[in-house]
C-alpha positions as CSV (number, residue, x, y, z in Angstrom):
1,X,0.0,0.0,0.0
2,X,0.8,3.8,-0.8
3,X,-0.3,7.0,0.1
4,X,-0.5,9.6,-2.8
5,X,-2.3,12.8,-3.3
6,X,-5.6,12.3,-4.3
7,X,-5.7,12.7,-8.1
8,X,-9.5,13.3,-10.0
9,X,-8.9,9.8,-11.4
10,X,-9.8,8.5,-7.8
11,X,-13.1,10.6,-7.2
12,X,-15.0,7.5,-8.2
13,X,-13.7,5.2,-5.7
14,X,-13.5,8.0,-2.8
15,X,-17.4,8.9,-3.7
16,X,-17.6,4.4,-3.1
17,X,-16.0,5.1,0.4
18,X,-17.9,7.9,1.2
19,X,-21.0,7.5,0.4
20,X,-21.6,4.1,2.1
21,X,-20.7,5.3,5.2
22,X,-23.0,8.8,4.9
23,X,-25.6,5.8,3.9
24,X,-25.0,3.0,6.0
25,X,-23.4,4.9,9.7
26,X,-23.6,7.5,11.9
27,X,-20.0,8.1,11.7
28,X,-20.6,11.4,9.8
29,X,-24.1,13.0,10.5
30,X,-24.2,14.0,6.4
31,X,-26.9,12.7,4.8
32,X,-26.0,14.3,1.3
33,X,-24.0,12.1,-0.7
34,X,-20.8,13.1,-2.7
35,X,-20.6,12.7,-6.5
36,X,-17.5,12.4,-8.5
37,X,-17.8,16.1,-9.7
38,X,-17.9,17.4,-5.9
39,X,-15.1,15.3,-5.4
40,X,-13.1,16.4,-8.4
41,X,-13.5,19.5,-7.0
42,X,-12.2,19.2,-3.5
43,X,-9.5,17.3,-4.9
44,X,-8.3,20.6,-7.3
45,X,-8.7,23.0,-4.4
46,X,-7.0,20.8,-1.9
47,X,-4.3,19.3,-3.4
48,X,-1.9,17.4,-1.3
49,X,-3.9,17.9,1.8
50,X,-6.2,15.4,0.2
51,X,-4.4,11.7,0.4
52,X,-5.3,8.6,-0.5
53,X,-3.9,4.9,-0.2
54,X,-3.4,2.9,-3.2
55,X,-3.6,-0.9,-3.1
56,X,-2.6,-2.2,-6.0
57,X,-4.1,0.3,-8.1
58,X,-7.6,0.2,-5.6
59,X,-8.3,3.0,-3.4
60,X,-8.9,2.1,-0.1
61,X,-9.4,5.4,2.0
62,X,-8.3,8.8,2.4
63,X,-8.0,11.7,4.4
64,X,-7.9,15.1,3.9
65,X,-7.9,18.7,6.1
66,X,-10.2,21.5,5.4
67,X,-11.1,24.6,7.4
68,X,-11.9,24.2,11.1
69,X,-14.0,27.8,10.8
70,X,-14.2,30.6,8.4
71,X,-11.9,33.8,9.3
72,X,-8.2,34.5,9.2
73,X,-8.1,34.2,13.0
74,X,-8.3,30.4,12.3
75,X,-6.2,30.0,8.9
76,X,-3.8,27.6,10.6
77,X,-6.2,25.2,12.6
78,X,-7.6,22.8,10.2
79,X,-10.3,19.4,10.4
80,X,-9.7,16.4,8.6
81,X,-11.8,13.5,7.7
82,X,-10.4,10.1,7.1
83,X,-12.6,6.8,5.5
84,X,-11.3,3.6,5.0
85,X,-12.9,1.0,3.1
86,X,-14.0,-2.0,5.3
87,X,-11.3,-4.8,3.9
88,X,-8.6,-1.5,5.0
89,X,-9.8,-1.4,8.5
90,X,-7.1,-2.5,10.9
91,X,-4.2,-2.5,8.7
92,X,-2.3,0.3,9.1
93,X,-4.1,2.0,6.2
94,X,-5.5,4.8,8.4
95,X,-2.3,5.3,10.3
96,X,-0.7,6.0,6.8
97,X,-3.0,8.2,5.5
98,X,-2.6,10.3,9.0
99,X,1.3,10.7,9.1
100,X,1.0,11.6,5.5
101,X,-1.6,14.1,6.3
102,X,0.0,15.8,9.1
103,X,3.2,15.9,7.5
104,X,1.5,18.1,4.7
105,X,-0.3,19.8,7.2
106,X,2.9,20.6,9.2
107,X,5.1,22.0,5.7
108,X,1.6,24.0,5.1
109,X,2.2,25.4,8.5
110,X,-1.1,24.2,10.0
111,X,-0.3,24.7,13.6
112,X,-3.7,22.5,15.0
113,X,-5.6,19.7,13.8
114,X,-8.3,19.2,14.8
115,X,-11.4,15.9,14.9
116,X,-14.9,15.4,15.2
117,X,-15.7,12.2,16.0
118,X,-19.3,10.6,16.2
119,X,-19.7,9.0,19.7
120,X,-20.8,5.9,17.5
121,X,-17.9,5.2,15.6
122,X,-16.2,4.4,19.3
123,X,-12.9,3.0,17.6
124,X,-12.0,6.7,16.3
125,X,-11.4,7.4,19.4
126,X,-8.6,5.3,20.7
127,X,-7.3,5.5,16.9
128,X,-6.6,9.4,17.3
129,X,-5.5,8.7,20.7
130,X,-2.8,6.8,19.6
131,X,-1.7,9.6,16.8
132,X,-1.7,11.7,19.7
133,X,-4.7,13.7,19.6
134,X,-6.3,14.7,22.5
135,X,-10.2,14.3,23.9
136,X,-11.1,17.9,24.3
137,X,-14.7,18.1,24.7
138,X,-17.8,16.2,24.5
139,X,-20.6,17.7,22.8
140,X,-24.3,16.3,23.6
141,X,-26.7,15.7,20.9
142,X,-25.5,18.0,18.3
143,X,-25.8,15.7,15.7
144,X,-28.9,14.6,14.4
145,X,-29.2,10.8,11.8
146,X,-31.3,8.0,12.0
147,X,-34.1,10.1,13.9
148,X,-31.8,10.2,16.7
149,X,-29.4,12.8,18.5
150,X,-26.0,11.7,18.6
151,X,-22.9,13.3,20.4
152,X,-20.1,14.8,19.1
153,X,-16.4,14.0,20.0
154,X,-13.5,16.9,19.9
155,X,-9.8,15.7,19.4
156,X,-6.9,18.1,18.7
157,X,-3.5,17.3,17.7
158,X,-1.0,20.6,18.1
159,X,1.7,20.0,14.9
């Protein structure tokens, strides 16, 4: 396995990834599903801070950093997502895909990284954990799937 920059060749299998977990989980509380041109997109303005690993050709998750909130105040905190396919879980894959990510994030200067974990995707947790992110608050019911309120978990690494 490799991690690579996303390229728009990959939007199809990312949009695979993604969208059965906005579908199937409530480890993101999005119910609007990506497409390949929204994806194409992201990749273009994102660049390098939107990785992927490459099995053999296959892509098996990703991660990438965005905005943590709009101003110049926070231009240097950024929040990332990461999906794995299920055969990648527990592999290493996602461990990849975060040293890649926070390396970029570190040359771009991104001084804070920051998480948003659903509190039903448990394993994120202790995954972060162990990349050295820290629990930093706990916020009840803010997100809302499956006709029920769900809470949201805060994780910051400092680069």
């Amino acid at each position: 396995m490799k991690v690579r920059a996303a390229q728009g060749r990959d939007a199809d299998q990312i949009v695979t990834i993604w969208n059965d977990v906005i579908e199937g989980t409530a480890i993101t509380f999005t119910t609007e599903l990506k497409t390949e041109a929204g994806i194409c997109a992201d990749i273009a303005a994102r660049s390098a801070a939107f990785q992927v690993a490459d099995l053999e050709g296959q892509v098996v998750g990703f991660a990438t950093y965005g905005p943590f909130r709009n101003g110049p105040g926070y231009a240097r905190t950024k929040e990332h997502s990461i999906m794995l396919a299920p055969q990648a879980r527990g592999q290493g894959v996602g461990r990849g895909l975060m040293s890649a990510l926070c390396d970029h994030a570190r040359a771009e200067g991104v001084h804070s990284l920051w998480a948003g974990i659903s509190a039903e995707n448990p394993a994120a947790v202790p995954f972060h954990a162990a990349l050295g992110f820290t629990e930093i608050a706990r916020l009840p019911e803010v997100g809302h799937k499956f006709d029920r309120w769900i809470d949201l978990i805060l994780m910051q690494k400092r680069l």
